[in-house]
N, CA, C and O atoms as a DFTB+ gen file, in Angstrom:
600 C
 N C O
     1  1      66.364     -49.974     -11.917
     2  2      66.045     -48.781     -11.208
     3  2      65.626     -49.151      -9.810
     4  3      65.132     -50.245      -9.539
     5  1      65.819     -48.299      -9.032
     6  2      65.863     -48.700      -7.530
     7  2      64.849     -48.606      -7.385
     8  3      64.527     -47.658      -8.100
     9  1      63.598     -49.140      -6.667
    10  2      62.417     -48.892      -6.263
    11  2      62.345     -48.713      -4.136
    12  3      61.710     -48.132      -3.256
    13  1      63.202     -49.437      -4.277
    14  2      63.295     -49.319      -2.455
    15  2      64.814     -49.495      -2.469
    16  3      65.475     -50.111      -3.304
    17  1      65.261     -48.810      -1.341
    18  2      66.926     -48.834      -1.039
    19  2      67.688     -49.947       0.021
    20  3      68.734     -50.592      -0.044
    21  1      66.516     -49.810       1.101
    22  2      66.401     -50.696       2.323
    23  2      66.309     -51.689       2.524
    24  3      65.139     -51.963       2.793
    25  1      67.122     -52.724       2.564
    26  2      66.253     -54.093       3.508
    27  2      66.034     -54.763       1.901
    28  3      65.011     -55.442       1.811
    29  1      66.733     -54.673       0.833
    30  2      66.400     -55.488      -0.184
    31  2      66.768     -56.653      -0.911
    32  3      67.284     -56.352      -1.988
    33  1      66.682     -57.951      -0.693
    34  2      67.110     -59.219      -0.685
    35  2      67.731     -59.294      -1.640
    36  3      67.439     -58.508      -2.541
    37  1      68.726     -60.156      -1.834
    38  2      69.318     -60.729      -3.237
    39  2      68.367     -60.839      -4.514
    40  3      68.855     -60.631      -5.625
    41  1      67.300     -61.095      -4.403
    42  2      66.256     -61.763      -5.253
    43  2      65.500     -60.477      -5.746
    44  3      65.128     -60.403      -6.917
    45  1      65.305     -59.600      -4.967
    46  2      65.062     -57.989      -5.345
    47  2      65.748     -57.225      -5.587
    48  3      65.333     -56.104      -5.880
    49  1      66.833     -57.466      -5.566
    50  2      68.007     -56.762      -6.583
    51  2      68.422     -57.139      -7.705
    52  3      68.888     -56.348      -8.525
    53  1      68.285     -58.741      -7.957
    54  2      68.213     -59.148      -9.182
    55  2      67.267     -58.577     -10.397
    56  3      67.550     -58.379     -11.578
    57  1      65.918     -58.367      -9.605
    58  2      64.502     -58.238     -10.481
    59  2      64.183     -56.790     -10.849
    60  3      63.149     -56.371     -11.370
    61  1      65.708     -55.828     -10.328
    62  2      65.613     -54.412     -10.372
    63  2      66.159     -54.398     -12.195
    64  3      66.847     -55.124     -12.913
    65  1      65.411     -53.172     -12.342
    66  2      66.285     -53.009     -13.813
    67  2      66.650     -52.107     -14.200
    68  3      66.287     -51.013     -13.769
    69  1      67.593     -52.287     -15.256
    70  2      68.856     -51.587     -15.251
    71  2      68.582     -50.691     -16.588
    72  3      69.094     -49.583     -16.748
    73  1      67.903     -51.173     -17.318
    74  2      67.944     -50.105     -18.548
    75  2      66.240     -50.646     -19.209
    76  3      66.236     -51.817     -19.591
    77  1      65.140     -50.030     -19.321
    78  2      64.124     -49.795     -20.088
    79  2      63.593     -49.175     -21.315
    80  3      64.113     -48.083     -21.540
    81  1      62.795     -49.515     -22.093
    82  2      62.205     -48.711     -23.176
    83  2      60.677     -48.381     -23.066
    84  3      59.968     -49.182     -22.458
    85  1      60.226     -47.466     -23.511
    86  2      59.117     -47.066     -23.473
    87  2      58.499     -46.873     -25.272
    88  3      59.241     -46.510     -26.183
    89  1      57.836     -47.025     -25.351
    90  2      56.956     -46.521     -27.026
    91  2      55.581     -45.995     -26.680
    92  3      55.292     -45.622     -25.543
    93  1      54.873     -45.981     -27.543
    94  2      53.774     -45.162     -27.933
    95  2      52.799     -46.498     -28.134
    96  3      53.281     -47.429     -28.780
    97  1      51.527     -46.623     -27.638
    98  2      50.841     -47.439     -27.991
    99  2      50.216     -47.440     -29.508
   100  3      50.388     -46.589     -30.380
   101  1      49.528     -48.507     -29.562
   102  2      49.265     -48.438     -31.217
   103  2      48.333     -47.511     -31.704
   104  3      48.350     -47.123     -32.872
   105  1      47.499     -47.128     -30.846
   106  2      46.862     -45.702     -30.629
   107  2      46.985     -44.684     -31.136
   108  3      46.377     -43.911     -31.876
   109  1      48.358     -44.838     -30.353
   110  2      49.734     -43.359     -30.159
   111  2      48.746     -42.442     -29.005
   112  3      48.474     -41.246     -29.111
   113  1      48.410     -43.161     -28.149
   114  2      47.730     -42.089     -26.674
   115  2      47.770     -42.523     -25.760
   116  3      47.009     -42.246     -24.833
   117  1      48.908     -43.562     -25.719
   118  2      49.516     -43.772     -24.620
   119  2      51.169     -44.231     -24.437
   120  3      51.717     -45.004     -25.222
   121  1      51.712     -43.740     -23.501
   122  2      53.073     -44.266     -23.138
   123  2      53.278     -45.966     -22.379
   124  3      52.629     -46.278     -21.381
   125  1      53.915     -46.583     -22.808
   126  2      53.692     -48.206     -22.670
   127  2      55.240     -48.556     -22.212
   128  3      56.235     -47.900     -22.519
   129  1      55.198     -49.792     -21.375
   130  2      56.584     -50.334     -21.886
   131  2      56.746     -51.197     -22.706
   132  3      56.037     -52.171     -22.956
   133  1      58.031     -50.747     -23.315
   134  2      57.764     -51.887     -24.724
   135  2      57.911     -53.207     -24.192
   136  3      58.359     -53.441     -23.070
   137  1      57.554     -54.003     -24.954
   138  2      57.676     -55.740     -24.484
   139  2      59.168     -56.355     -24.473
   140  3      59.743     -56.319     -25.561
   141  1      59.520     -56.635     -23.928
   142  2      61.089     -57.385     -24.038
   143  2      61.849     -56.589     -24.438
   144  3      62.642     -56.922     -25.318
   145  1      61.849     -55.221     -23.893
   146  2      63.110     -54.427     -23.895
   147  2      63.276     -53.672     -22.687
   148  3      62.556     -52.738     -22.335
   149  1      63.998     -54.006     -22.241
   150  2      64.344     -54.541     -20.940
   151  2      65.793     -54.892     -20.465
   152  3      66.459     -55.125     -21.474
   153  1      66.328     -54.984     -19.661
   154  2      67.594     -55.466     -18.769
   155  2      67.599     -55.291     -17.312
   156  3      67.539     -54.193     -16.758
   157  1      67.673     -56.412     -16.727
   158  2      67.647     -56.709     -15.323
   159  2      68.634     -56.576     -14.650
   160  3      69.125     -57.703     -14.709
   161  1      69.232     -56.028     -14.088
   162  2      70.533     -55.932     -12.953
   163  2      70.417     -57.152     -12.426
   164  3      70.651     -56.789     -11.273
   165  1      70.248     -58.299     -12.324
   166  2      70.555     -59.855     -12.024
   167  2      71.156     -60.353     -13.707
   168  3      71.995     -61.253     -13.722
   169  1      70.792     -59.868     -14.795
   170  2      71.238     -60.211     -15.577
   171  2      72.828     -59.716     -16.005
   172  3      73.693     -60.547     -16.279
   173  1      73.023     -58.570     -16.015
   174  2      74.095     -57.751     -15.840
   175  2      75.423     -58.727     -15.607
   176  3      75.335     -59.129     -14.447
   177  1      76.374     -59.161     -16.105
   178  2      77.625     -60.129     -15.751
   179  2      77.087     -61.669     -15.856
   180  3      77.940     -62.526     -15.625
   181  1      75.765     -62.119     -16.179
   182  2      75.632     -63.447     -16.226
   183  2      75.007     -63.402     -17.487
   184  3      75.956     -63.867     -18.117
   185  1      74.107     -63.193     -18.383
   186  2      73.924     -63.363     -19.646
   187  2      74.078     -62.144     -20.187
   188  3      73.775     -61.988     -21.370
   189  1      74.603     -61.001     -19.373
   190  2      74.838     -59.769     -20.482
   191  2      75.956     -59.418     -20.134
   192  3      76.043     -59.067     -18.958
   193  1      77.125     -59.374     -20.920
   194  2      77.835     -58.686     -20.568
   195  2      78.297     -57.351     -20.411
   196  3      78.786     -56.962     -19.351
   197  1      78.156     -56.578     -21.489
   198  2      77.900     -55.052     -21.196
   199  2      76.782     -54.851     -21.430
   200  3      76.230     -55.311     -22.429
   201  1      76.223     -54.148     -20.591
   202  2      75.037     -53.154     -20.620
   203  2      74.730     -52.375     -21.379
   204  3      73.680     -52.417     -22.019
   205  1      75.555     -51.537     -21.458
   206  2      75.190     -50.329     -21.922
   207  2      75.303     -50.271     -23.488
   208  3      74.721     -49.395     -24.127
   209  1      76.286     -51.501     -24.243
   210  2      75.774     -52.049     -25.333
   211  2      74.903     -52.518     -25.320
   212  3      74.134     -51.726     -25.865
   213  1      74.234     -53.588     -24.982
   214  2      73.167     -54.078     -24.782
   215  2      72.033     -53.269     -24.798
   216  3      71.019     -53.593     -25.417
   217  1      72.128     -52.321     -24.210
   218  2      71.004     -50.934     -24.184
   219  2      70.793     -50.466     -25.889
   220  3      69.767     -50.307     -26.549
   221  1      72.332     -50.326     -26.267
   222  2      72.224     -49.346     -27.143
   223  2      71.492     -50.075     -28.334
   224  3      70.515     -49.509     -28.824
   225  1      72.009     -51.625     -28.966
   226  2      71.281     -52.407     -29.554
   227  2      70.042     -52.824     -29.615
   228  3      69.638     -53.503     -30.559
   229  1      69.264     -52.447     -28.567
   230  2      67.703     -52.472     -28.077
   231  2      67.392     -51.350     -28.795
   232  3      66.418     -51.458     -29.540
   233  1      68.036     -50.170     -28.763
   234  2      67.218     -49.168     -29.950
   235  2      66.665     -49.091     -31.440
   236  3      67.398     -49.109     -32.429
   237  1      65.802     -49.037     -31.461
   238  2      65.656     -49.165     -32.872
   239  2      65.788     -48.235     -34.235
   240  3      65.045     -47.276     -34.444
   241  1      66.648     -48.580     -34.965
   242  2      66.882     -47.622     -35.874
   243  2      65.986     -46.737     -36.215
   244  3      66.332     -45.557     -36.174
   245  1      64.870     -47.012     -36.556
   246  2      63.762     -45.959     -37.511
   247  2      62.720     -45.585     -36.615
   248  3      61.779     -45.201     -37.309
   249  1      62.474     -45.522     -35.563
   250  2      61.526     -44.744     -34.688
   251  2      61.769     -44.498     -33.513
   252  3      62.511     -45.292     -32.934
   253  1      61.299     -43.465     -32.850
   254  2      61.731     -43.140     -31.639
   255  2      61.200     -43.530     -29.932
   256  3      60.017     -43.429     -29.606
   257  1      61.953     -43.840     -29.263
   258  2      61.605     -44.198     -27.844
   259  2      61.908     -43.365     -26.834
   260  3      62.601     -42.371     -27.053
   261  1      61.383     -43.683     -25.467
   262  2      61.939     -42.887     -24.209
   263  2      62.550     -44.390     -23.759
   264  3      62.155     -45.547     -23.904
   265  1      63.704     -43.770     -23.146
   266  2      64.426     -44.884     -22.218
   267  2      64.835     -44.409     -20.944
   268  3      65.087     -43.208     -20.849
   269  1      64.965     -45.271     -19.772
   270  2      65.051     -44.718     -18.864
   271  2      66.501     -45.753     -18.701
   272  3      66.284     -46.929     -18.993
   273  1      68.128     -45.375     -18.208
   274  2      69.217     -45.870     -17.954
   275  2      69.570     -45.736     -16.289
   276  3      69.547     -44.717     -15.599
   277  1      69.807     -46.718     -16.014
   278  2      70.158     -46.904     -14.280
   279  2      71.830     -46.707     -14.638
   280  3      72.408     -47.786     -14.768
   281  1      72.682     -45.496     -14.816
   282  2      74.362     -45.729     -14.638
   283  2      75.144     -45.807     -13.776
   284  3      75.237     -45.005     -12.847
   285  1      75.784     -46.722     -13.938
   286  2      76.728     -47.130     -12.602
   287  2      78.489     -46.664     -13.201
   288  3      79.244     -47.017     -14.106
   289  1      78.499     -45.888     -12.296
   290  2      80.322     -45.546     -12.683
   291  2      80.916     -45.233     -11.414
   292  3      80.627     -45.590     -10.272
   293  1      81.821     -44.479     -11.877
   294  2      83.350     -44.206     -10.693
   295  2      83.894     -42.852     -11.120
   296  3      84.306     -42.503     -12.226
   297  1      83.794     -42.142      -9.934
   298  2      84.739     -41.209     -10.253
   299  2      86.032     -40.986      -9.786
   300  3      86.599     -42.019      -9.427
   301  1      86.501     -40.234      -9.709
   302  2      88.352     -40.375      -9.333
   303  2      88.001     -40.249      -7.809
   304  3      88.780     -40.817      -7.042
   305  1      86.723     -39.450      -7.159
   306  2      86.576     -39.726      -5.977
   307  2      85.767     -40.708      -5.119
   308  3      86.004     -40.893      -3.926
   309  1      84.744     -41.356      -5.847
   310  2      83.692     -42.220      -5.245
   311  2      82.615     -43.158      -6.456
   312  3      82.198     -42.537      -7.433
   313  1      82.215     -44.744      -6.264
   314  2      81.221     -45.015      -7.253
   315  2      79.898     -44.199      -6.667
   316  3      79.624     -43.607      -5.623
   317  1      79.072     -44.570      -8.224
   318  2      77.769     -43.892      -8.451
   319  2      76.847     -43.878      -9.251
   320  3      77.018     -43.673     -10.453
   321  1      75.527     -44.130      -8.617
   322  2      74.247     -44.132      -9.863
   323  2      73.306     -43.641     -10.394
   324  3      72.189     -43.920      -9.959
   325  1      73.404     -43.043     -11.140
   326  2      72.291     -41.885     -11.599
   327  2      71.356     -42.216     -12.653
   328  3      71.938     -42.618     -13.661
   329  1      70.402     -42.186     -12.724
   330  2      68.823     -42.620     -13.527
   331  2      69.315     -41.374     -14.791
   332  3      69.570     -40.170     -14.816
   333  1      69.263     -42.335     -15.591
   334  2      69.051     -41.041     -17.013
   335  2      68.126     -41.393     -17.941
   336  3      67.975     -42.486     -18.486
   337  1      67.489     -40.338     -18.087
   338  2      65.979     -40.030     -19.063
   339  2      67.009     -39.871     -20.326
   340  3      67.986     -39.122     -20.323
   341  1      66.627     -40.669     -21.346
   342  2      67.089     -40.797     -22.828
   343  2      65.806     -40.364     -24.001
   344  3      64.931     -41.228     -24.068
   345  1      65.680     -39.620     -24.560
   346  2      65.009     -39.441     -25.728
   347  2      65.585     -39.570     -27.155
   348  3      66.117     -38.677     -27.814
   349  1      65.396     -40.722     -27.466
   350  2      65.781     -41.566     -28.545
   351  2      64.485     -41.288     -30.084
   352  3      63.433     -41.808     -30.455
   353  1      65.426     -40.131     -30.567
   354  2      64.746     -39.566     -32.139
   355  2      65.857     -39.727     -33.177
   356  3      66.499     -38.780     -33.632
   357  1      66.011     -40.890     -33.479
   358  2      67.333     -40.907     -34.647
   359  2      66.564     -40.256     -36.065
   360  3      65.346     -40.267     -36.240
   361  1      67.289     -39.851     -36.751
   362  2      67.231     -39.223     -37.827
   363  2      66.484     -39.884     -39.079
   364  3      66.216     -39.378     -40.169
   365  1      66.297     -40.832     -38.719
   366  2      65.689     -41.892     -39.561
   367  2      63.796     -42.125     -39.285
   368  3      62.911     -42.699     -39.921
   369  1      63.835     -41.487     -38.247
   370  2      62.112     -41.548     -37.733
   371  2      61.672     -40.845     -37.902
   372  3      62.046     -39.716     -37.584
   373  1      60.065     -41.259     -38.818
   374  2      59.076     -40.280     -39.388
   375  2      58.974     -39.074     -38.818
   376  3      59.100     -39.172     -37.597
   377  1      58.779     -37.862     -39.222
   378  2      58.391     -36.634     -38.716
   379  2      57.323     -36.700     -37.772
   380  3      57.428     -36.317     -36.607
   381  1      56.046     -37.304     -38.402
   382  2      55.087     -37.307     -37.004
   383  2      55.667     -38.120     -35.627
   384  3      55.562     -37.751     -34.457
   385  1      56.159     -39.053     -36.030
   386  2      56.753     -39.837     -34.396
   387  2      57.465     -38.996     -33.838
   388  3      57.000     -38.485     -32.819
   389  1      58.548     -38.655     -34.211
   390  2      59.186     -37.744     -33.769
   391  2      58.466     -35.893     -32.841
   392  3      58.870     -35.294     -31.844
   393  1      57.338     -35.601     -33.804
   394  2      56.274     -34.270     -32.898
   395  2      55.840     -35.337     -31.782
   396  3      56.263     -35.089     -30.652
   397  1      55.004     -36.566     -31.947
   398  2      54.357     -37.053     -30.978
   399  2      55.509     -37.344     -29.332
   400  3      55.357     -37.124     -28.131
   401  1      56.296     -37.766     -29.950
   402  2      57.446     -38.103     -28.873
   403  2      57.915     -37.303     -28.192
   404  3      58.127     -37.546     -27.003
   405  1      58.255     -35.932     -28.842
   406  2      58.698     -34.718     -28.314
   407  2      57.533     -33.559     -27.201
   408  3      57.803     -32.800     -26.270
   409  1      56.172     -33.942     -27.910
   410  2      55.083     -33.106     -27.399
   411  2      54.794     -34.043     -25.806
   412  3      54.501     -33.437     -24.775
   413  1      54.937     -35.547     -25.853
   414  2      54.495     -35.737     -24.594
   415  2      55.971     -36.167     -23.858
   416  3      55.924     -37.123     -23.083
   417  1      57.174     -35.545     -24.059
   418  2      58.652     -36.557     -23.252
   419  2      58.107     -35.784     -21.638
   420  3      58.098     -36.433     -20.592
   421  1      57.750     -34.543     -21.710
   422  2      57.798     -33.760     -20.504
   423  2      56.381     -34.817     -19.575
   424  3      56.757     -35.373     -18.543
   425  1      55.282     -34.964     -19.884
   426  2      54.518     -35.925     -19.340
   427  2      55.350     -37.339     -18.425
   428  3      55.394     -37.612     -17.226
   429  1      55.982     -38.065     -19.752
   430  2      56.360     -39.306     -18.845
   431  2      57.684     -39.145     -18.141
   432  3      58.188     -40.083     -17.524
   433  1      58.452     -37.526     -18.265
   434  2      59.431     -37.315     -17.082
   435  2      59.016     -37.268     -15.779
   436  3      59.573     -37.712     -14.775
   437  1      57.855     -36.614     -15.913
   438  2      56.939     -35.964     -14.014
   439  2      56.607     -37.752     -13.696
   440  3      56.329     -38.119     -12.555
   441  1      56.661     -38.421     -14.489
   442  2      56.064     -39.525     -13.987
   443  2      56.952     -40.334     -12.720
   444  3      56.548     -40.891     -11.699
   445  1      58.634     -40.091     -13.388
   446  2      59.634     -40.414     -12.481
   447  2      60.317     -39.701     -11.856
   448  3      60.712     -38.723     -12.490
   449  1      60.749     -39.797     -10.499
   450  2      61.543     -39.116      -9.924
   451  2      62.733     -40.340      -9.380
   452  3      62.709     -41.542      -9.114
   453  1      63.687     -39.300      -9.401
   454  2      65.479     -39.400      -9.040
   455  2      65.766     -38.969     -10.585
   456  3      66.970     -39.217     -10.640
   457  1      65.577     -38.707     -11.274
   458  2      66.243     -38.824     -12.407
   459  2      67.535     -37.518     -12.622
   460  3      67.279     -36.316     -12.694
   461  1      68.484     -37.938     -12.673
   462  2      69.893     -37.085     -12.663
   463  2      69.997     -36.382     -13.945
   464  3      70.175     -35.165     -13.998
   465  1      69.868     -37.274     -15.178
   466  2      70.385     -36.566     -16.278
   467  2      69.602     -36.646     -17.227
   468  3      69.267     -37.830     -17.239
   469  1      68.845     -35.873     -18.435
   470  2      68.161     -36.123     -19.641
   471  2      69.687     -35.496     -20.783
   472  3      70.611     -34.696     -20.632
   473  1      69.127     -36.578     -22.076
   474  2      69.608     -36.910     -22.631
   475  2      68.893     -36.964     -24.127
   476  3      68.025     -37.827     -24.261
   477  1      69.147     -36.229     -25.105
   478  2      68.102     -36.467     -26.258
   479  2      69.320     -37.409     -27.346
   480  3      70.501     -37.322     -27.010
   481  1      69.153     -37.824     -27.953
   482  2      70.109     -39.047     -28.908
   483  2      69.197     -38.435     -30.393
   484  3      68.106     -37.872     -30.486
   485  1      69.986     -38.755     -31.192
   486  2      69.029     -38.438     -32.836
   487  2      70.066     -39.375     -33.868
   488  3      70.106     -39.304     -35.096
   489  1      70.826     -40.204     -33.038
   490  2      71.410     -41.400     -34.029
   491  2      72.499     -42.080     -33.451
   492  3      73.096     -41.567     -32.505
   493  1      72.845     -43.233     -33.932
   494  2      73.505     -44.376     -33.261
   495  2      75.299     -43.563     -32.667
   496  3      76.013     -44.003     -31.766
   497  1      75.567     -42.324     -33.549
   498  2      76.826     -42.010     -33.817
   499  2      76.675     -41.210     -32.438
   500  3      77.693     -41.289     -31.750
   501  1      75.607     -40.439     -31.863
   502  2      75.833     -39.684     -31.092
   503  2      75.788     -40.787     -29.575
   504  3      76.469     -40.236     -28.710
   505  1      75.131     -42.280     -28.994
   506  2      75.131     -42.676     -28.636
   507  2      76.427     -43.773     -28.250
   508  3      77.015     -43.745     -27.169
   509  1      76.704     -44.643     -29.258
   510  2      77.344     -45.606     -29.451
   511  2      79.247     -45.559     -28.394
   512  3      79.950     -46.406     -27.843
   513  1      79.292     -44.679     -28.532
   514  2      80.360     -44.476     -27.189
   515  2      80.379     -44.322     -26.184
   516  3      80.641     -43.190     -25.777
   517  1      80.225     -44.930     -25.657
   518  2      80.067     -44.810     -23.857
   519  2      80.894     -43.843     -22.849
   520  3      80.789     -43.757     -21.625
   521  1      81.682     -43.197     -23.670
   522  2      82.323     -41.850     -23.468
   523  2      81.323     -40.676     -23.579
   524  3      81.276     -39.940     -22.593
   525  1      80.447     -40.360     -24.713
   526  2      79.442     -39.473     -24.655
   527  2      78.789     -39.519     -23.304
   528  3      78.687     -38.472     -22.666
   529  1      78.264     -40.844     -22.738
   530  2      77.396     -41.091     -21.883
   531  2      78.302     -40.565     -20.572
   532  3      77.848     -39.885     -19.652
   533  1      79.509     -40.974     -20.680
   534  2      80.753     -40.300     -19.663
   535  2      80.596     -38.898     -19.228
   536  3      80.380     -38.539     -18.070
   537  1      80.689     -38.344     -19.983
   538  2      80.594     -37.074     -20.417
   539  2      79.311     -36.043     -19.748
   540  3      79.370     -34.856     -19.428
   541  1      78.307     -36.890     -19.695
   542  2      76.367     -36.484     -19.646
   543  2      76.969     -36.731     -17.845
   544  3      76.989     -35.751     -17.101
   545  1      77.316     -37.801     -17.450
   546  2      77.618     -38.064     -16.082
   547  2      78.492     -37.282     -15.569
   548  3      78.154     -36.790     -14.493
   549  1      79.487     -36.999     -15.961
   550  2      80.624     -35.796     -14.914
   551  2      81.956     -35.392     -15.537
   552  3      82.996     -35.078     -14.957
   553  1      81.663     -35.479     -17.046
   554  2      82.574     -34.799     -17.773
   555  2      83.591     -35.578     -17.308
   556  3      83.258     -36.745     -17.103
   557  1      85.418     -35.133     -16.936
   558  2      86.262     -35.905     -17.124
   559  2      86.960     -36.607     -15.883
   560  3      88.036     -37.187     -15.731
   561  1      85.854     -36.298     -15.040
   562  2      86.324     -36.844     -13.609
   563  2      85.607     -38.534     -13.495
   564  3      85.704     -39.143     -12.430
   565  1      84.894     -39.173     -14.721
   566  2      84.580     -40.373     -14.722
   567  2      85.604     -40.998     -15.557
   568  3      86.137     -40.841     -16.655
   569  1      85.663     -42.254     -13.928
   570  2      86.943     -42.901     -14.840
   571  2      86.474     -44.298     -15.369
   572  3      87.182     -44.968     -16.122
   573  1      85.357     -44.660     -14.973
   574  2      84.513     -45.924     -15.539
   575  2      83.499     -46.095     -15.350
   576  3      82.962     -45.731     -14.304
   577  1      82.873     -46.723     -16.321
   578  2      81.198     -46.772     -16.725
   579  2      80.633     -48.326     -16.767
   580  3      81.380     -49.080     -17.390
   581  1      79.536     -48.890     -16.256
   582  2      79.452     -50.143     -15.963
   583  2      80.594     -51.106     -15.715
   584  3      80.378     -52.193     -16.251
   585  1      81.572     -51.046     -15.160
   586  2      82.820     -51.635     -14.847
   587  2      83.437     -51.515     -15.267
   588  3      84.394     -51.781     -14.541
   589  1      84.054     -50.964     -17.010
   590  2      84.965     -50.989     -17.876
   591  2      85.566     -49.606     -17.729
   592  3      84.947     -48.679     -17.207
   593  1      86.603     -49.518     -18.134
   594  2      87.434     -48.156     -18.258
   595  2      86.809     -47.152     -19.738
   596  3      86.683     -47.693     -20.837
   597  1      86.494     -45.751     -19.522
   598  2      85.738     -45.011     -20.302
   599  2      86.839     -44.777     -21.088
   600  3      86.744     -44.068     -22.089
């Protein structure tokens, strides 16, 4: 995620990141980032190759997260990157996680700004194609998504 646009070295574009998770502290009264879930846009083409798999495998089956996605695509007229707010409730996560997650998503949205697109997910089937995610971005005028053809 971009934090400054201007004047930003190789070495600060590396350390930008590209896809995050958030959870619930052990509490559950606070929003955290989770530990080592994570992806760095320096990592991106050198130990990861797709992203946005990479993203999707960071989710965890049985409870729910906020994620925040940096997408990079193309449209038939110009590339482009838009921040997307993900609310990740697969069908498999307890009922209370799921109220708690839902009662505060609006809290840790105001927290960020640029964000282009929200996105709620409730299982791997509705995620797992990077065409859905196509789709959330500009319907059928995207012709590729992290470098690959949609």
């Amino acid at each position: 995620m971009k934090v400054r646009k201007a004047q930003a070295n190789e070495d600060e574009k590396k350390k930008r990141k590209k896809a995050v998770l958030f959870c619930l502290s052990e509490d559950k009264k606070h929003i955290v980032l989770e530990a080592g879930k994570e992806i760095l846009t320096g990592d991106v083409g050198t130990t990861i190759a797709d992203p946005y798999l990479h993203f999707v495998k960071m989710l965890p089956a049985d409870d729910c997260r906020y994620a925040l996605y940096d997408a990079t695509y193309e449209t038939k007229e110009t590339k482009k990157e838009d921040l997307v707010f993900i609310f990740w409730a697969p069908d498999g996560a307890p009922l209370k996680s799921k109220m708690i997650y839902a009662s505060s998503k609006d809290a840790i949205k105001k927290k960020f700004t640029g964000i282009k697109h929200e996105w709620q997910v409730n299982g791997l089937e509705d995620i797992k194609d990077r065409r859905t995610l196509a789709e959330k971005l500009g319907g059928s005028s995207v012709v590729t998504l992290e470098g690959g053809p949609v």
